[in-house]
Structures are given as C-alpha cells and as structure tokens.
C-alpha positions as CSV (number, residue, x, y, z in Angstrom):
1,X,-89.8,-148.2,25.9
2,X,-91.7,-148.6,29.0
3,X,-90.8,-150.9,31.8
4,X,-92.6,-154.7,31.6
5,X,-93.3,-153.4,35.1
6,X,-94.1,-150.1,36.5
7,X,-95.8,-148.6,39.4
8,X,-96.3,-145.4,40.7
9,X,-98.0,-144.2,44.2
10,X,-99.4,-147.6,45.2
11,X,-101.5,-147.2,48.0
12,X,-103.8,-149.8,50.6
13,X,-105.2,-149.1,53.3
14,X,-107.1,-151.7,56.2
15,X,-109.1,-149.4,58.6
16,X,-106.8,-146.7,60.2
17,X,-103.9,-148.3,59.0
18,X,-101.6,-147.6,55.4
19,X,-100.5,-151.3,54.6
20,X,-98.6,-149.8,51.4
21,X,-98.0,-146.2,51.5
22,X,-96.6,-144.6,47.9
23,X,-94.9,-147.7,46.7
24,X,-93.3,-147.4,43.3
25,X,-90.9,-149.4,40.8
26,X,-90.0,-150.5,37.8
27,X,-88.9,-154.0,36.5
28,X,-87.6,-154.6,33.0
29,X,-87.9,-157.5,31.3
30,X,-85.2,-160.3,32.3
31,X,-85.1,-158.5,35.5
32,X,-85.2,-159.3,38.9
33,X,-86.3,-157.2,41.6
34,X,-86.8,-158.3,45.4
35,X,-89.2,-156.5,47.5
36,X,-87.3,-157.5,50.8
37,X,-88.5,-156.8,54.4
38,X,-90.1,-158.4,57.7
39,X,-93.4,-159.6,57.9
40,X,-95.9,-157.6,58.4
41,X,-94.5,-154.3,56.1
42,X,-96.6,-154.8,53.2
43,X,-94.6,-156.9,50.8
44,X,-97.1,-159.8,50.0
45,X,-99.9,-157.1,49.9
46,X,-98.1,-154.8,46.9
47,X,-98.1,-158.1,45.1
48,X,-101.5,-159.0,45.8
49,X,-102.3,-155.8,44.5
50,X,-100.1,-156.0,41.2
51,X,-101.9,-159.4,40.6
52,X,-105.5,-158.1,40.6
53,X,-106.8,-160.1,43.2
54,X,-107.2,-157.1,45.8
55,X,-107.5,-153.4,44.5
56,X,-105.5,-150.0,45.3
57,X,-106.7,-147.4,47.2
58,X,-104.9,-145.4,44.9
59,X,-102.0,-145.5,42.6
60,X,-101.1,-147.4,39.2
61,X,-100.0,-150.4,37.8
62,X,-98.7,-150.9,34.3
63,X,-97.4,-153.6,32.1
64,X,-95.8,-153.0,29.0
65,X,-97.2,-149.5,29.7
66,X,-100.6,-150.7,29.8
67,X,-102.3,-149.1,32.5
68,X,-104.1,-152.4,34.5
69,X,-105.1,-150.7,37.7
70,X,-105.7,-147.1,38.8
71,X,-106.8,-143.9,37.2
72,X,-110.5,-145.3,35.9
73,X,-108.0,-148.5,34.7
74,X,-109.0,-152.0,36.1
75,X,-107.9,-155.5,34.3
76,X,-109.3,-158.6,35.1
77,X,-106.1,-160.8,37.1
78,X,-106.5,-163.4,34.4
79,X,-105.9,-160.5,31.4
80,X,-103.1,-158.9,32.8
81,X,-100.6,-161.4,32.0
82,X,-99.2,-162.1,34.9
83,X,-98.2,-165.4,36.5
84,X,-98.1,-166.1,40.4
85,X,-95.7,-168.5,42.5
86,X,-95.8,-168.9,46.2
87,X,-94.8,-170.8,48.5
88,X,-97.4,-173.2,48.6
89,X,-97.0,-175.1,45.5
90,X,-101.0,-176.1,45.2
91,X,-99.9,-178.5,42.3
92,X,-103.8,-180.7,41.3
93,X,-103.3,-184.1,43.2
94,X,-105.2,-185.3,40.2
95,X,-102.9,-184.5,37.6
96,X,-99.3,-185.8,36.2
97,X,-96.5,-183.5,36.2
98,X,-97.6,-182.6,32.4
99,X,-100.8,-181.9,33.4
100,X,-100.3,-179.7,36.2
101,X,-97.6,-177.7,33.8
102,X,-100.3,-177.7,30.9
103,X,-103.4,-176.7,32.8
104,X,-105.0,-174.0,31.1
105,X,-103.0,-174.0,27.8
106,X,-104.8,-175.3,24.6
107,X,-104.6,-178.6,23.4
108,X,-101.5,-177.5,20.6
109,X,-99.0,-176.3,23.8
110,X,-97.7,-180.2,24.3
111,X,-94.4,-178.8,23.0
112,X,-94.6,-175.8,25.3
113,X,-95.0,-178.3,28.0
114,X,-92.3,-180.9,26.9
115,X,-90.1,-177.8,26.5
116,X,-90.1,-176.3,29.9
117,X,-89.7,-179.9,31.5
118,X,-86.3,-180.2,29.6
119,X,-85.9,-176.7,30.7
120,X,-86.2,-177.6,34.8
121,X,-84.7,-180.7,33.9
122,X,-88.0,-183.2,34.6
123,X,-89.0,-184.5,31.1
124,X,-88.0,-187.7,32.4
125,X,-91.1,-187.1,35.3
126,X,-94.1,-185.8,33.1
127,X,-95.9,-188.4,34.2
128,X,-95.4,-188.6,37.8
129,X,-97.6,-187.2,40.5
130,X,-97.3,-184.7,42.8
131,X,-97.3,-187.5,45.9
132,X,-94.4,-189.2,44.2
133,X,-92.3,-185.5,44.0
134,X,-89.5,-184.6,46.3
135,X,-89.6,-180.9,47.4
136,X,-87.3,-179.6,44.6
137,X,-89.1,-181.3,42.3
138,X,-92.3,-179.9,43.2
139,X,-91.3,-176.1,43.1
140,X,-89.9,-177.0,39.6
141,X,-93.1,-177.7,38.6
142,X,-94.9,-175.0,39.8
143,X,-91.9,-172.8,38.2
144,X,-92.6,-174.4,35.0
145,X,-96.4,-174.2,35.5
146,X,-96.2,-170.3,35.9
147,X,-94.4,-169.9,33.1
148,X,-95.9,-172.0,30.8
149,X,-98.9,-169.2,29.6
150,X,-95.6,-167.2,28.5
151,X,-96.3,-164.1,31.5
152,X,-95.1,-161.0,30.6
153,X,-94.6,-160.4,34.6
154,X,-94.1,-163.6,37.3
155,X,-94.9,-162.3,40.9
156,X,-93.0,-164.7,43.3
157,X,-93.8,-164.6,46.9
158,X,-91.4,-166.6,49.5
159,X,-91.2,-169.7,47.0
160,X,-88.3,-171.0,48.5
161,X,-89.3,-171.1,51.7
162,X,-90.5,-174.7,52.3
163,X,-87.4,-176.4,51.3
164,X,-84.4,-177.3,52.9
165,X,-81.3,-175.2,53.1
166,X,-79.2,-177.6,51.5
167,X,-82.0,-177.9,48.6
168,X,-82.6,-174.5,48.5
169,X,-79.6,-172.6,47.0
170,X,-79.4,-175.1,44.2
171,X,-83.3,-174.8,43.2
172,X,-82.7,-170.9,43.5
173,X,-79.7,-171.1,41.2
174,X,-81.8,-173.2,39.0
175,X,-84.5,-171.1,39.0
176,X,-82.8,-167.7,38.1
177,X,-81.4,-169.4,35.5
178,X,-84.6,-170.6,34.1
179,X,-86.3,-166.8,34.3
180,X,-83.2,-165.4,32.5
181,X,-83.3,-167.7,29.9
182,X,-87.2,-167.0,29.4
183,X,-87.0,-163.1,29.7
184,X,-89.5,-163.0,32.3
185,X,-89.6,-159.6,34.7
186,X,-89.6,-161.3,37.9
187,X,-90.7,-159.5,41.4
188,X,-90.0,-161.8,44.0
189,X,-91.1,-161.2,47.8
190,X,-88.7,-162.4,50.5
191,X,-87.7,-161.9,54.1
192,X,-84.4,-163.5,53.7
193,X,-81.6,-160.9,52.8
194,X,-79.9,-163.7,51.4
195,X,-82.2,-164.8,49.3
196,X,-82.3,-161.3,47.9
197,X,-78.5,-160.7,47.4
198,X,-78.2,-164.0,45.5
199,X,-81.1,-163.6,43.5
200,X,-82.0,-159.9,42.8
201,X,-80.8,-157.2,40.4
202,X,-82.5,-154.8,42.4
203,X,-83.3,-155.0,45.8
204,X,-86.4,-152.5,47.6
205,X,-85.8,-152.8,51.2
206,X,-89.2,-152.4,52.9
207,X,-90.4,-150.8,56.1
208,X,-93.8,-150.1,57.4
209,X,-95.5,-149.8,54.0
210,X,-92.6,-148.1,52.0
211,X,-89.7,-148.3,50.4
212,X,-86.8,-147.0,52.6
213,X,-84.1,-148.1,50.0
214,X,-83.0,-149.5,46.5
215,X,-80.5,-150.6,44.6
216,X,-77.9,-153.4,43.7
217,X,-77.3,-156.3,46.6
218,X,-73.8,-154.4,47.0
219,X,-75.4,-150.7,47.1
220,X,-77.5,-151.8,49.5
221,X,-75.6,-153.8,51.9
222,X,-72.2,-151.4,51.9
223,X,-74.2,-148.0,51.8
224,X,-77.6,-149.0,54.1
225,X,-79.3,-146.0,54.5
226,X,-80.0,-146.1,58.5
227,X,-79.0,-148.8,61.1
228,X,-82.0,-150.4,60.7
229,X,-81.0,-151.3,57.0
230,X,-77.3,-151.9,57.8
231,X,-79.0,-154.3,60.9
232,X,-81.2,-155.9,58.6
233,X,-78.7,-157.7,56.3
234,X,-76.4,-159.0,59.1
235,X,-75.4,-158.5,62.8
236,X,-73.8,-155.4,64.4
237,X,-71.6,-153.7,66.7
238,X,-72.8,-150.5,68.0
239,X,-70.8,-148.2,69.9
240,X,-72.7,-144.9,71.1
241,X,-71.1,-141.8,71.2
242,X,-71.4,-137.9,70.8
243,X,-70.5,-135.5,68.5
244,X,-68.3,-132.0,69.2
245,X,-66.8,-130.3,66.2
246,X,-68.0,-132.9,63.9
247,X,-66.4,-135.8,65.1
248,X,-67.4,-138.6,67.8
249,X,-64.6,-139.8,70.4
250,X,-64.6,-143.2,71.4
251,X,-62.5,-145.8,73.1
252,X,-61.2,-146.7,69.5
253,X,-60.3,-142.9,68.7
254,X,-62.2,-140.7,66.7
255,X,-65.0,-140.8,64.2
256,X,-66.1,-138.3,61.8
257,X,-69.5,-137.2,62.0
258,X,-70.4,-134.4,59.1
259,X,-73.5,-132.6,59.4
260,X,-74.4,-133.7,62.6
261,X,-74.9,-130.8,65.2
262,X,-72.6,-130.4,68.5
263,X,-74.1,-132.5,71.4
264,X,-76.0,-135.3,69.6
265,X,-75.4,-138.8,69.6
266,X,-74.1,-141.0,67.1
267,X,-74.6,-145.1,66.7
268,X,-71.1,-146.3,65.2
269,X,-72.2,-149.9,63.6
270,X,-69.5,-152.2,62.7
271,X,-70.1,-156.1,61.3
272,X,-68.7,-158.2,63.3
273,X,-66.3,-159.7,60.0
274,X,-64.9,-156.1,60.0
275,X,-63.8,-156.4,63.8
276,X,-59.6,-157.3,63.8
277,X,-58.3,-159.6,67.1
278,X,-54.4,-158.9,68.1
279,X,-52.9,-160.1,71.1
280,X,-52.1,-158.7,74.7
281,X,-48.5,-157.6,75.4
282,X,-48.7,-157.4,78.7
283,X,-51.4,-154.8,78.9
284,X,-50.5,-153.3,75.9
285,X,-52.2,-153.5,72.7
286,X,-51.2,-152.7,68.6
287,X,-50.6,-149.0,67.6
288,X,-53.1,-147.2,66.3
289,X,-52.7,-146.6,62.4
290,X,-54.7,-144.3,60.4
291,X,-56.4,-147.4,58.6
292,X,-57.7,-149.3,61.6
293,X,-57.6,-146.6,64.6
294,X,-56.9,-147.4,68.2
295,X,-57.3,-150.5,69.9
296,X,-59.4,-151.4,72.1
297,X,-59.4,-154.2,75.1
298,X,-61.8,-157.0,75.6
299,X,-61.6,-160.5,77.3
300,X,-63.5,-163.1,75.7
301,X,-66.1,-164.7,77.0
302,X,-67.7,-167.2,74.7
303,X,-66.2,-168.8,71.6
304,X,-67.6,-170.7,68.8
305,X,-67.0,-172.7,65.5
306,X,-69.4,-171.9,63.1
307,X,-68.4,-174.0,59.7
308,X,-66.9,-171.6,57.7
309,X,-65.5,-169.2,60.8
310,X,-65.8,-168.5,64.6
311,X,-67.4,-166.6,66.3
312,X,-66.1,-164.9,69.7
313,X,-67.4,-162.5,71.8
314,X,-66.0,-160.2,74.1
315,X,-66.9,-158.2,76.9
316,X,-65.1,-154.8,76.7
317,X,-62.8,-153.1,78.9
318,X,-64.1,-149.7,78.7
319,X,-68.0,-149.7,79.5
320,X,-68.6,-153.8,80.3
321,X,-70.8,-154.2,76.6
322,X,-70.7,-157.2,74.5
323,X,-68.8,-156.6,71.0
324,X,-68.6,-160.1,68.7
325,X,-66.0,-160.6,65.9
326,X,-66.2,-163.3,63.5
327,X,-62.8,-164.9,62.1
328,X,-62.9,-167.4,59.3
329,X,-62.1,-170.9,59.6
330,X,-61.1,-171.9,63.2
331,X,-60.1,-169.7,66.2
332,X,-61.2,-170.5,70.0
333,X,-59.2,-168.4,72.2
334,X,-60.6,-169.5,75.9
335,X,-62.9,-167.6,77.8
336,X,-61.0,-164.7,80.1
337,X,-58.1,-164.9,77.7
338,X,-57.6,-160.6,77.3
339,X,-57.5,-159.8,73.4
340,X,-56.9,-156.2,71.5
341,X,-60.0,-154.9,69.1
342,X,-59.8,-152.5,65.7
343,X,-61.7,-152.0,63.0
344,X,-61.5,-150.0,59.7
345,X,-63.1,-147.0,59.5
346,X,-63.8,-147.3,55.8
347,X,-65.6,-150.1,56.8
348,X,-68.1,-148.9,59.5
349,X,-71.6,-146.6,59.6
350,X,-72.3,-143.7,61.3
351,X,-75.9,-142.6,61.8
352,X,-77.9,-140.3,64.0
353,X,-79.1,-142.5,67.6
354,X,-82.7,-143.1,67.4
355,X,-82.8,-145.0,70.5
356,X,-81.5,-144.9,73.8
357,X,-78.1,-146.3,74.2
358,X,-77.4,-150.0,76.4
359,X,-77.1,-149.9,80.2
360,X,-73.1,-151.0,80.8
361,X,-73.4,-154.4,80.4
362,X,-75.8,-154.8,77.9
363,X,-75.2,-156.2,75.0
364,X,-75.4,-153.4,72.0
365,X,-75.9,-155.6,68.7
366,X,-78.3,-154.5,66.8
C-alpha cells in the first residue's frame, strides 16, 4: 500500500538559489513526521509546495499514491485533500466557535462539528467567538477546523508557536492525541527540537534545502550525523584534537578516531549532562577508569540554578577554554573553587573539524 504521503526529488528554486534541493519522504497514515530545522532552510516552503499553493520546479507529490504534482500531474490545493494549520489561527471574527469549525462542510456535518468539539474538549464553547477565546482555546479550534473536511494529509507549520510555554506542552499533548485518534498523516514544521522529540515519529533534520538526517527522536539525538546535528538539539562541549594511528590524545586521554587519516583534526562534542564533577585532593584528581577516562582540572567560574539542575561552568586547566556541565537539582560550588572533569566515552561524538579551532580562552560550545 502506498504511503498517505510520499515525495520524491522535490525541488524550488528563487533566482540563483535551490530553496528545496531533492527533498523526499514518506508519511503513513496516523503518522507524524517533523520537518525540523532553522529558519530559512526550506521547511515552510516544502510545505507550501505539498499544499498546492506554490509549484515544484521539479519532483512529485503523492497522496494515497495519487500523483498531485509533478510529472505532467497538477491538483488543484482544494482537491488534494489536504488540510493546513499554522501558526496564525485566522479563525472568521464573524463566526461562533461551530461556525468557524463547520465552514465549508455541508449543511448535514452538524454532528461532525459537535463531534470534534467533544473531541478538543470545547462543546461547551460552540457558541463563543473567537474575541472571547484564550490562546489554547483558539488553536483547538483551528485543530478541529482542519480536521473537520476529514484530510487525508494535515500540513502543520509552527502552530504552537504563539502560546505560552506553560500552555504549550499541554495543547501539544492534546493535540497528538487528537491526530492519533483521527488517523490523520500529519507533517508538522518546527524550529524547536523539542517540539519535534515530543511530538514526531520521525524526525527530517533540515539544512540548506535538504535533508541531512532521519529517523526516531532517539536515532537522531544519540547518533547525529555531524556536529552541526548533535549542536542542534542541545549545547556542547568541544575539545579539538588530532589524530595519529587512529586515535586523538587529549587532556582527558585518548579517543578513537576510525577512518580518519594521520594529521587531521577531530571535534570531540560532549553534552554538557554527560560531563561528571569530582572533587580536588589536593591537586589530585579521580583515577582514570576505562568507562570515564582521565580527569581533567577546571575552576569554576560561574554557577547557576536552573529549575530542574545547575549549571556551572569552568574554565580549564589545560588550554584556558570554557567547558559547562549541568548537574540536576541544586549544586553551586563558588566561583575559583578547583573541580575534576570526566566524561563517558560511550557518551560523546567524534567528527571530522570543519572549522577552525577557539583561540585559548575562547569559549568552544557549539
């Protein structure tokens, strides 16, 4: 059976410049796959371009193996069966809750309607307007509104955007539950990688018009392809070094480095939740163990409670650069107080430099 979803070799181009360059994927039905990436790589675009309302330069689009776009095929937007939510809500000023749900259906969908307000949980505000709605309410509505013509495909770009972090995760949950429930293949657009790992089966991580990556949320974020991946989801440590007979000596001990050639340098990227804190013994730090390496000194130079951890950062012994370790719930050690550093090495990510390594004294987080 063919993908609710499929696309192969999408292409746009504005002037000179490839906005999408050979994007392809597939969604299933019930599905949820998250084009993720910063602005300005072409994510918003590839949906514009699944929804009919800009054409490919080349490339297809399919639903239900139904060629809509590309190879002679073009579908009107409004044949193609496929609903659109953004971040904008554009719910009709004019029009109760029920209206703005209904709008477009035929006069016998008052049950569709009354069942997808049960469904976001607002049967109790069909006949409210939008100026009376609070924020979650309001992107409720315009979920149930794209849902109500029954699309085979719903295109979803940064719909969360405009509410409040403390609103948000619950409307997200709410949501996801709602597109299960329905069987909808969902593509959703978003620049927040947590947005992406909560909500997405399937994540494309975008870059300058392609897809660099895909997979599951944990694929992704434990296996990132390059550091600009792994540096993507969440800070990092980097440590530069260089390789002789295939492994990379640092001032935590050595790193393996397969496949990269004698003389080149490596970036060693470590999250700073990975980074382990012991204590000075009077200039001596923990032994090195085959788990964890050698230790490393630092001296801390700023501390901070964050919530749920801390975060502290020190300024290491060895070349002056900044490293930052994060330790849940609460530890404050005071600045200049001298602290040992070690990390796992099943934990951390080695990749070919592609950039020229920090001045001592610079900061290296990615």
């Amino acid at each position: 059976m063919a993908p609710r979803l499929h696309i192969e070799g999408l292409f746009r181009r504005f002037g000179p410049r490839a906005v999408v360059d050979g994007v392809g994927l597939a969604v299933e039905a019930g599905e949820v796959s998250c084009l993720l990436g910063p602005s300005g790589c072409g994510k918003s675009t590839t949906l514009r371009l699944i929804a009919g309302v800009d054409r490919p330069d080349g490339g297809s689009i399919a639903v239900d193996g139904r060629a809509v776009a590309g190879s002679g095929a073009w579908v009107e937007p409004e044949r193609r069966g496929i609903g659109l939510m953004f971040q904008d809500f554009a719910l009709f000023p004019h029009l109760d809750v029920a209206g703005n749900v209904g709008f477009g259906l035929g006069r016998g969908e008052g049950g569709r309607v009354a069942e997808l307000l049960r469904v976001v949980g607002l049967a109790d505000r069909a006949r409210a307007y939008p100026h009376q709605l609070s924020g979650g309410e309001a992107q409720r509505v315009a979920l149930a509104r794209a849902l109500a013509p029954r699309p085979r495909v719903l295109l979803m770009d940064e719909p969360f955007s405009g509410l409040d972090d403390r609103l948000r995760d619950g409307i997200r949950d709410e949501t996801l539950a709602v597109l299960k429930r329905e069987g909808t293949a969902v593509l959703l657009v978003t620049h927040e990688p947590t947005e992406a790992m909560r909500m997405a089966d399937e994540i494309l991580l975008m870059r300058d018009g392609r897809i660099v990556q895909r997979g599951s949320p944990y694929g992704v974020y434990n296996a990132p392809v390059d550091l600009a991946a792994a540096a993507f989801f969440s800070d990092l440590n980097v440590i530069r070094g260089r390789v002789m007979g295939a492994l990379t000596q640092t001032p935590f001990g050595p790193f393996l480095a397969p496949g990269v050639p004698d003389g080149a340098e490596v970036d060693i990227a470590i999250r700073p939740q990975h980074l382990a804190i012991d204590f000075d013994r009077a200039g001596q730090g923990p032994r090195a163990t085959a788990t964890h390496g050698q230790a490393a000194r630092g001296v801390v130079e700023r501390a901070r409670f964050m919530g749920a951890e801390s975060l502290v950062e020190f300024r290491m012994d060895f070349d002056g650069s900044v490293l930052k370790a994060s330790v849940p719930s609460v530890f404050l050690p005071r600045p200049g107080t001298a602290l040992w550093l070690m990390f796992r090495r099943d934990r951390c990510f080695v990749f070919p430099a592609r950039a020229p390594a920090a001045p001592p004294g610079q900061p290296r987080a990615a």
